[in-house]
C-alpha positions as a Python dict, from the first residue, in 0.01 Angstrom:
ca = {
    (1, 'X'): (0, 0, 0),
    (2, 'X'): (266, -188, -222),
    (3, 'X'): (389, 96, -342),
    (4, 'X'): (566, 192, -14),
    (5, 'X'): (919, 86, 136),
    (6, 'X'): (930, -210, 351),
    (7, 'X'): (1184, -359, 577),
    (8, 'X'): (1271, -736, 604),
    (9, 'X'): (1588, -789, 844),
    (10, 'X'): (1698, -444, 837),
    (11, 'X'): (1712, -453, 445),
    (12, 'X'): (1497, -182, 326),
    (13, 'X'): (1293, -265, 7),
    (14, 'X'): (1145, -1, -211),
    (15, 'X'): (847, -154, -251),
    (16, 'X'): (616, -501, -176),
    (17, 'X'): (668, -666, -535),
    (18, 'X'): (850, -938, -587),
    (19, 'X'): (1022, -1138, -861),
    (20, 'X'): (945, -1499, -752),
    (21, 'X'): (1241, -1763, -839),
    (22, 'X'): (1224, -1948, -1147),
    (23, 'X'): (1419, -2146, -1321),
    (24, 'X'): (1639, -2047, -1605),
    (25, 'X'): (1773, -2321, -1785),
    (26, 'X'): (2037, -2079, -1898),
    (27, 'X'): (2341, -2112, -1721),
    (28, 'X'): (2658, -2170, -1859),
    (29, 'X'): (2758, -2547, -1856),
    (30, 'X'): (2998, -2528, -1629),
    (31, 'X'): (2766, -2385, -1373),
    (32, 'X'): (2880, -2020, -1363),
    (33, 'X'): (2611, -1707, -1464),
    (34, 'X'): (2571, -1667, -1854),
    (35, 'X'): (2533, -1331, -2011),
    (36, 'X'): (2180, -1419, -2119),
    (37, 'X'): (2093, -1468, -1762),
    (38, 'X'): (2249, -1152, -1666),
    (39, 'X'): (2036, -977, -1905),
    (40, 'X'): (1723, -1105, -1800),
    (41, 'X'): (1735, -1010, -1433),
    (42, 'X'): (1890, -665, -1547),
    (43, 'X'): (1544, -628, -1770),
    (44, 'X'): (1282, -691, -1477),
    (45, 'X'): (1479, -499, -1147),
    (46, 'X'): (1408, -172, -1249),
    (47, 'X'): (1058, -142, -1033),
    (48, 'X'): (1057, -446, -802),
    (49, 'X'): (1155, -431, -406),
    (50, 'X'): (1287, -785, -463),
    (51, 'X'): (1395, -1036, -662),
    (52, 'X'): (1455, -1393, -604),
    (53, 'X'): (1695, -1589, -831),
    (54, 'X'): (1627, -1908, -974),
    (55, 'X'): (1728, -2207, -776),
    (56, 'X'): (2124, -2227, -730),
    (57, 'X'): (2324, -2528, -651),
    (58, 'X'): (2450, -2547, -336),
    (59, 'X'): (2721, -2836, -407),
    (60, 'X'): (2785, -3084, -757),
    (61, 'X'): (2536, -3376, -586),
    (62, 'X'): (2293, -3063, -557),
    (63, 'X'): (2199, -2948, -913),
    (64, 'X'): (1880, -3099, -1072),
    (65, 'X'): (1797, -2915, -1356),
    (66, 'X'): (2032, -2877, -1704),
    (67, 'X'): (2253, -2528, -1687),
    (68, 'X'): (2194, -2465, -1342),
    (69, 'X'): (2357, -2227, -1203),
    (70, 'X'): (2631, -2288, -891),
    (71, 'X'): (2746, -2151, -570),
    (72, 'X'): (2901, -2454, -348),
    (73, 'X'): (3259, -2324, -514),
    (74, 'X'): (3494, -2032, -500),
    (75, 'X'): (3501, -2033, -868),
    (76, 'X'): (3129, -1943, -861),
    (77, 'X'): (3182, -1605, -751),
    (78, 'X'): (3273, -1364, -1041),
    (79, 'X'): (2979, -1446, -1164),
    (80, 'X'): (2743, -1427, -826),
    (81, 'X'): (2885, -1082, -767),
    (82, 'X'): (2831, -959, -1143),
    (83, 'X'): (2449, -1088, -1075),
    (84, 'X'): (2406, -929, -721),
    (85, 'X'): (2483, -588, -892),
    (86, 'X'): (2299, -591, -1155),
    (87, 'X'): (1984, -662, -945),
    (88, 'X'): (2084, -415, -696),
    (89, 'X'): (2212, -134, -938),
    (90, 'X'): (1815, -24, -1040),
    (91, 'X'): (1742, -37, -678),
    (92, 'X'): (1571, -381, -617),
    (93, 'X'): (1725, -603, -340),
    (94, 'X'): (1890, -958, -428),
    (95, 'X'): (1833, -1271, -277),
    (96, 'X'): (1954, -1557, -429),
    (97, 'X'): (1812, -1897, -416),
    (98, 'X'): (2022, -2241, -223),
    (99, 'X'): (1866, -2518, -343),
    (100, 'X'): (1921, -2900, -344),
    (101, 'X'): (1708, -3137, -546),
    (102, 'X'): (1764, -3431, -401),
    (103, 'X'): (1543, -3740, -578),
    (104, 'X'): (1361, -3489, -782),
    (105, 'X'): (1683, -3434, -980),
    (106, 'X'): (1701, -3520, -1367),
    (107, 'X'): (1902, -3809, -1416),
    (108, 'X'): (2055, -3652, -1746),
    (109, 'X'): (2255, -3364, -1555),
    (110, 'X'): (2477, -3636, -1335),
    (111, 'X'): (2717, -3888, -1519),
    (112, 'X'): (2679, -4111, -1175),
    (113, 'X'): (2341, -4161, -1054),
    (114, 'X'): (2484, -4252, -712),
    (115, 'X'): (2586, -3864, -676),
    (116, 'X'): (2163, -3829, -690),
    (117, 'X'): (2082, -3876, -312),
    (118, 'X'): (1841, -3846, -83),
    (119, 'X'): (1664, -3893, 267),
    (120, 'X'): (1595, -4248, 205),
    (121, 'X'): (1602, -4460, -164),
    (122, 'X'): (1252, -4390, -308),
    (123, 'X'): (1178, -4332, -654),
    (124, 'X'): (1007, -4011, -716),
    (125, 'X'): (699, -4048, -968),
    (126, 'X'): (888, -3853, -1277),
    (127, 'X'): (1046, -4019, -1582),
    (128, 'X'): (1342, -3791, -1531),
    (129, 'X'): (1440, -3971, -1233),
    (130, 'X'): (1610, -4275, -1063),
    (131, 'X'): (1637, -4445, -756),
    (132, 'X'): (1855, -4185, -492),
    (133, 'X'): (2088, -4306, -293),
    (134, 'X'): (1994, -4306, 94),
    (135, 'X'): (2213, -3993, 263),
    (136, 'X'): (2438, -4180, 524),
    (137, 'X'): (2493, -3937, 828),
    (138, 'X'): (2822, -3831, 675),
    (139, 'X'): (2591, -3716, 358),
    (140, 'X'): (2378, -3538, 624),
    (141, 'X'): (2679, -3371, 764),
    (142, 'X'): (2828, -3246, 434),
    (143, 'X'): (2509, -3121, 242),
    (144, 'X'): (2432, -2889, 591),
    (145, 'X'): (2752, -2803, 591),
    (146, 'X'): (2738, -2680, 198),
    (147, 'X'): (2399, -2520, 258),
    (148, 'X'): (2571, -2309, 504),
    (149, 'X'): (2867, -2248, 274),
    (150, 'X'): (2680, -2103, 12),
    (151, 'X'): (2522, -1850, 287),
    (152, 'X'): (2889, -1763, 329),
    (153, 'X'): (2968, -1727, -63),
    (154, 'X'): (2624, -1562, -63),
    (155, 'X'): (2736, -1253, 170),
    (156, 'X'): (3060, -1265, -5),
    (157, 'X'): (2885, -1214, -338),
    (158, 'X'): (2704, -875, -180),
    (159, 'X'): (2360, -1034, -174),
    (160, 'X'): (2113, -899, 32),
    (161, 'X'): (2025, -1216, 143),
    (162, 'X'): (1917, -1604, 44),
    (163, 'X'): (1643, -1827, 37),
    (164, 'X'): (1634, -2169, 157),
    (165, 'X'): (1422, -2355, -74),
    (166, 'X'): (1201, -2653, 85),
    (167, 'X'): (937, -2595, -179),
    (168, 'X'): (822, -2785, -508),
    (169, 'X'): (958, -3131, -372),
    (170, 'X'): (1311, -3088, -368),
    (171, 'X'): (1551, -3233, -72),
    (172, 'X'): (1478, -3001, 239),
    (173, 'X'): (1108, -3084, 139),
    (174, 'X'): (1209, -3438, 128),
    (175, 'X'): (1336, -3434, 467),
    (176, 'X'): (1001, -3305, 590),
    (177, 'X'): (798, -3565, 415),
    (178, 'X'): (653, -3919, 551),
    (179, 'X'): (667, -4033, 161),
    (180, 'X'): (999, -3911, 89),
    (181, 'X'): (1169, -3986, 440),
    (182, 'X'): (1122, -4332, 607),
    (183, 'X'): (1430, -4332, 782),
    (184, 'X'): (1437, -4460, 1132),
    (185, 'X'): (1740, -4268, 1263),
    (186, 'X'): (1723, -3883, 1418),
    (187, 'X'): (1632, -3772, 1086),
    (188, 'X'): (1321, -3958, 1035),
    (189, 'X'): (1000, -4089, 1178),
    (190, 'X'): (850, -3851, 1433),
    (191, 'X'): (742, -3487, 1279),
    (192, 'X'): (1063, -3330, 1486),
    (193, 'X'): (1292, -3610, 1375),
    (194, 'X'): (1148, -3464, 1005),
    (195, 'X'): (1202, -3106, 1049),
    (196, 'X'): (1564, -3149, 1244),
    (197, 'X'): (1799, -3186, 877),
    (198, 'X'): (1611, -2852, 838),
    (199, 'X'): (1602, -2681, 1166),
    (200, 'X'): (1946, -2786, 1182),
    (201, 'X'): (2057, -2566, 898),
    (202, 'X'): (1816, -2259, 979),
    (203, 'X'): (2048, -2259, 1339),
    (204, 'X'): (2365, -2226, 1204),
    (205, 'X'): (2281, -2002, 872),
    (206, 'X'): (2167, -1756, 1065),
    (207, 'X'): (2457, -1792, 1306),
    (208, 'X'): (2672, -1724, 1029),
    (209, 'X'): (2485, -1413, 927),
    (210, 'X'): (2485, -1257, 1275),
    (211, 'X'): (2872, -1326, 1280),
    (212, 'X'): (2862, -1104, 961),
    (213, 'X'): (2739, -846, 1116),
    (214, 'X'): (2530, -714, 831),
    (215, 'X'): (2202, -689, 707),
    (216, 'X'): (2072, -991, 568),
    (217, 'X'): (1780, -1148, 500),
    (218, 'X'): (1711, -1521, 582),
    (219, 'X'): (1388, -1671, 407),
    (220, 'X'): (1213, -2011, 371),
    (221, 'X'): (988, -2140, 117),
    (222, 'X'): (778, -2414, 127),
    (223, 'X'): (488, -2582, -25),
    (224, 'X'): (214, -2634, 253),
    (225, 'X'): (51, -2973, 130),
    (226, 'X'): (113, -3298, -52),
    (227, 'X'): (-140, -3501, -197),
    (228, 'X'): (16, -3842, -160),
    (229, 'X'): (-29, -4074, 141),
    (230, 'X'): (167, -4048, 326),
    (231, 'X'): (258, -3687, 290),
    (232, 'X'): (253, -3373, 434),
    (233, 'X'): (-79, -3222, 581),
    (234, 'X'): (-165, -2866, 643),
    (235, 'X'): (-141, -2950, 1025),
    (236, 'X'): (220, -3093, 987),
    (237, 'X'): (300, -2747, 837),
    (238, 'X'): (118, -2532, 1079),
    (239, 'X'): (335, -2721, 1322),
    (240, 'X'): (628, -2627, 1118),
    (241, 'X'): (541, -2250, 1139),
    (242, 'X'): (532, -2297, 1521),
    (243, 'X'): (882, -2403, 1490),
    (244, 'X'): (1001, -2164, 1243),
    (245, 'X'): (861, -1878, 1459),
    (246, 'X'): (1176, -1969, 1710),
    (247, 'X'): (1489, -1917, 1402),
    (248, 'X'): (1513, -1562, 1312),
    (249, 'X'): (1306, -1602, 929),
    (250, 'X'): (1325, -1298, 738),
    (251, 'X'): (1016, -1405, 559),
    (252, 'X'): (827, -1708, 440),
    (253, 'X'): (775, -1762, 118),
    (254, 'X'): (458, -1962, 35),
    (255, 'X'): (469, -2196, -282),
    (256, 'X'): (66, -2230, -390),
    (257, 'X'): (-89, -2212, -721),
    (258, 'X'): (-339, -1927, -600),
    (259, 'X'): (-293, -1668, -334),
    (260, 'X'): (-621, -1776, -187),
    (261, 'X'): (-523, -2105, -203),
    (262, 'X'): (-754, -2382, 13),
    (263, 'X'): (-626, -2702, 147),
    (264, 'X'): (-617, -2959, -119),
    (265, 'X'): (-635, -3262, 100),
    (266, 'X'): (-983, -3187, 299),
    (267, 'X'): (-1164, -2998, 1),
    (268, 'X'): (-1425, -2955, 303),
    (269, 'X'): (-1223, -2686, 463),
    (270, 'X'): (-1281, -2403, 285),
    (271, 'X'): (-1040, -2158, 491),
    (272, 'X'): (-765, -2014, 285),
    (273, 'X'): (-441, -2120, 373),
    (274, 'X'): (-282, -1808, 422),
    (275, 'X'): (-586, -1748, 701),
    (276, 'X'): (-486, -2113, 882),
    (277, 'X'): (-129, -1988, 867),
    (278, 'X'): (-126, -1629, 1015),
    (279, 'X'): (-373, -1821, 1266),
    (280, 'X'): (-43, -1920, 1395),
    (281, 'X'): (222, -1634, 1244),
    (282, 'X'): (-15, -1368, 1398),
    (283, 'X'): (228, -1159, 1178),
    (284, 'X'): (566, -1282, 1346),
    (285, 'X'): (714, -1353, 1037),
    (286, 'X'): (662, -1102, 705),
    (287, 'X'): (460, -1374, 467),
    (288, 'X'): (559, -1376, 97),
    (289, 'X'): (222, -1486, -133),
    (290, 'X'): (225, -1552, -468),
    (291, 'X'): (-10, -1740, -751),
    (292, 'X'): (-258, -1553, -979),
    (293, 'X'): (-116, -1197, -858),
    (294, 'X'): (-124, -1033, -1201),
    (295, 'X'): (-325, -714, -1164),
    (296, 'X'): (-274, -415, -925),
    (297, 'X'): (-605, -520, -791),
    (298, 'X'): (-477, -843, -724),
    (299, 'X'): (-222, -725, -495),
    (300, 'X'): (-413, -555, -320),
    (301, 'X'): (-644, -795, -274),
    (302, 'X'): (-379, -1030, -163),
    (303, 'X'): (-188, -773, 61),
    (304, 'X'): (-534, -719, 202),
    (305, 'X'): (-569, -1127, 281),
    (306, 'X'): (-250, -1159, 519),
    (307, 'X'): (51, -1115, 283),
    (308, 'X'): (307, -881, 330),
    (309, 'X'): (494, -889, 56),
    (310, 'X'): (373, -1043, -328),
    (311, 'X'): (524, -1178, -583),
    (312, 'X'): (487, -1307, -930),
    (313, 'X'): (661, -1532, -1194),
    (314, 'X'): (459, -1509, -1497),
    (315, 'X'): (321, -1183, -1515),
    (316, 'X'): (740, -1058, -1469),
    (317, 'X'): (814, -1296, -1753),
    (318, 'X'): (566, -1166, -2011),
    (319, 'X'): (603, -801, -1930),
    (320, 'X'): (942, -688, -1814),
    (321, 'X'): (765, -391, -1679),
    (322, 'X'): (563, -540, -1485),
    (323, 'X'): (621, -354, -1179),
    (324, 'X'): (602, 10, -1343),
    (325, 'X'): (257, -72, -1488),
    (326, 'X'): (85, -214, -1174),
    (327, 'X'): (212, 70, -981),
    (328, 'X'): (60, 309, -1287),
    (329, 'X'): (-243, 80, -1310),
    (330, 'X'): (-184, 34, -1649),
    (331, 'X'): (-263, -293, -1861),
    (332, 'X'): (-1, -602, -1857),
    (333, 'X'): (104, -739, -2105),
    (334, 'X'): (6, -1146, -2150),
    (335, 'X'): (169, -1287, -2450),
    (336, 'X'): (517, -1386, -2398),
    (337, 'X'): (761, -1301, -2677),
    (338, 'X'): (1152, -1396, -2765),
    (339, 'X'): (1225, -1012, -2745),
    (340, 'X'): (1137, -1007, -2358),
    (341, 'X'): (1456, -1031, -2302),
    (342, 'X'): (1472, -1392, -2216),
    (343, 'X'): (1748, -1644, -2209),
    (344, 'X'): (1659, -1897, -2515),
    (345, 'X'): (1656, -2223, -2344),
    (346, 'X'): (1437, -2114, -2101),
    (347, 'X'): (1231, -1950, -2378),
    (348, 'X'): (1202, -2308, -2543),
    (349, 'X'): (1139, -2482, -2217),
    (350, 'X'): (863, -2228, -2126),
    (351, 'X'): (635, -2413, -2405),
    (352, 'X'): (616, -2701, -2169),
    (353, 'X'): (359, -2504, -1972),
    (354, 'X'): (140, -2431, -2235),
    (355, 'X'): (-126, -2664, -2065),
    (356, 'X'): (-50, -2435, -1740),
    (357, 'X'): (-112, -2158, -1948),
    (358, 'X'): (-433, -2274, -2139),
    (359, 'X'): (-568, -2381, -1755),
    (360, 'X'): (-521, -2026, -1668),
    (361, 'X'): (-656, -1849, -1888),
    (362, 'X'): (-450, -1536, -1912),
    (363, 'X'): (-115, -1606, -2038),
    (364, 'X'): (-4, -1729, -2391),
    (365, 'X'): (315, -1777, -2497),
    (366, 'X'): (441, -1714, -2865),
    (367, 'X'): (536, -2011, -3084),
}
């Protein structure tokens, strides 16, 4: 079944695999796409119906990791368009990433720590971080208005398409969040005041993509839970799909550590959340999965659970050729090496997740 073409907003992808969107480390400092980074999506598009770039800026106030890459200016573009074809020269499709951090951005990429904003002035639980500055509604008005921007910059680049990212913890996950939002104006409080800094940008990107009058796909990703009270529960999200089902989504891109993933904060429910979620979809939206898809057997498996599409970070890491072998049913390979064709400081940074790696089981990573 992966193995054959699908379609996602009139964009027809060669097959169901996916490169999910990870973080690179390894742009160049002033923001724009290095070589090294252009070499390592070039490596892993050959057999893949998709990929997803790491997380781009969307303005300066945006970028929370060091040598991340930019979009919110015109000087961005060169690059953007050298990394669209690339992707799209082997045949895969490429969507590229908007992203914001909001409080979850490291202190040690911004000079001023008041250009580090967010919904309201809480201090995430990292050591990277500091105390945001509240978004007044004129911060509101600007960061939608760069979110839709880079949709702009993002069709003029030849993408395929973007992803909004309100995964992971980062500002349009903010917004949705009691513990991250506790502001009392239309923005915060009630669930709809929550979802409207979001809903509000969903509107007009994909007003700005029919105006284009192209093909181009508009996706979402989010994380369904938080464990922190206040946070956000499994039926705050399921309410969320209810209201995403009115934009026109391309897809939705689930962030969970397992495609089979069960709700963390009631470990009595033992219903997968992709179940609980099509519950409501009933199949309106295409569903990205990801999380412990390694195997051929695994996509199947997960294809088989309610996905539509699959995609993987790891296993594309560690084998380049990832794709080609699942589709062969050949072995993958598990021990990630420097000569995988991967930038260096995201090589180096990778050895943070040895513990992820040692909890899984699978993967190692070479010293």
């Amino acid at each position: 079944m992966f193995k054959h073409p699908y379609e996602l907003a009139s964009v027809l992808l060669k097959n169901r695999l996916v490169m999910a969107p990870m973080t690179t480390y390894s742009g160049n400092e002033d923001g724009t796409v290095s070589e090294e980074e252009l070499a390592y999506y070039a490596r892993r598009s050959h057999h893949l119906g998709l990929i997803i770039t790491a997380a781009t800026a969307i303005n300066d106030s945006a970028r929370a990791f060091p040598n991340q890459i930019g979009i919110g200016e015109d000087r961005f573009l060169p690059g953007l368009k050298r990394l669209a074809s690339i992707i799209q020269q082997s045949g895969a499709k490429a969507v590229i990433q908007l992203h914001h951090g909001g409080r979850m951005s490291d202190k040690s990429v911004h000079q001023d720590p008041r250009n580090i904003v967010a919904p309201s002035a809480i201090l995430a639980d990292r050591p990277f971080t500091v105390t945001p500055r509240e978004m007044t509604l004129d911060d509101i008005k600007q960061t939608q208005d760069d979110f839709v921007r880079a949709v702009e910059h993002a069709l003029k680049a030849g993408f395929d398409g973007v992803e909004l990212h309100g995964a992971n913890t980062y500002l349009l996950q903010q917004f949705f969040s009691p513990q991250s939002n506790q502001r009392t104006d239309q923005y915060g409080g009630s669930l709809e005041n929550r979802m409207r800094f979001i809903t509000e940008i969903l509107a007009r990107s994909a007003a700005v993509i029919q105006a284009s009058n192209r093909p181009f796909i508009l996706g979402y990703r989010l994380s369904p839970e938080e464990l922190e009270t206040p946070g956000i529960t499994l039926e705050d999200t399921l309410t969320f799909i209810d209201v995403l089902k009115t934009y026109p989504l391309s897809y939705i891109h689930l962030s969970t550590s397992h495609y089979l993933a069960t709700p963390r904060r009631n470990k009595e429910d033992k219903v997968p959340i992709v179940d609980q979620i099509q519950a409501r979809l009933n199949q309106a939206i295409p569903l990205i999965g990801v999380g412990h898809i390694n195997e051929a057997e695994d996509i199947e498996a997960a294809l088989n659970s309610g996905y539509n599409l699959v995609a993987t970070g790891i296993s594309i890491i560690a084998d380049p050729d990832w794709g080609d072998k699942v589709m062969r049913h050949q072995p993958v390979k598990t021990v990630i090496q420097r000569d995988a064709v991967i930038p260096a400081l995201m090589f180096d940074r990778l050895h943070r997740w040895i513990p992820f790696f040692e909890e899984e089981g699978r993967f190692t990573i070479e010293a």
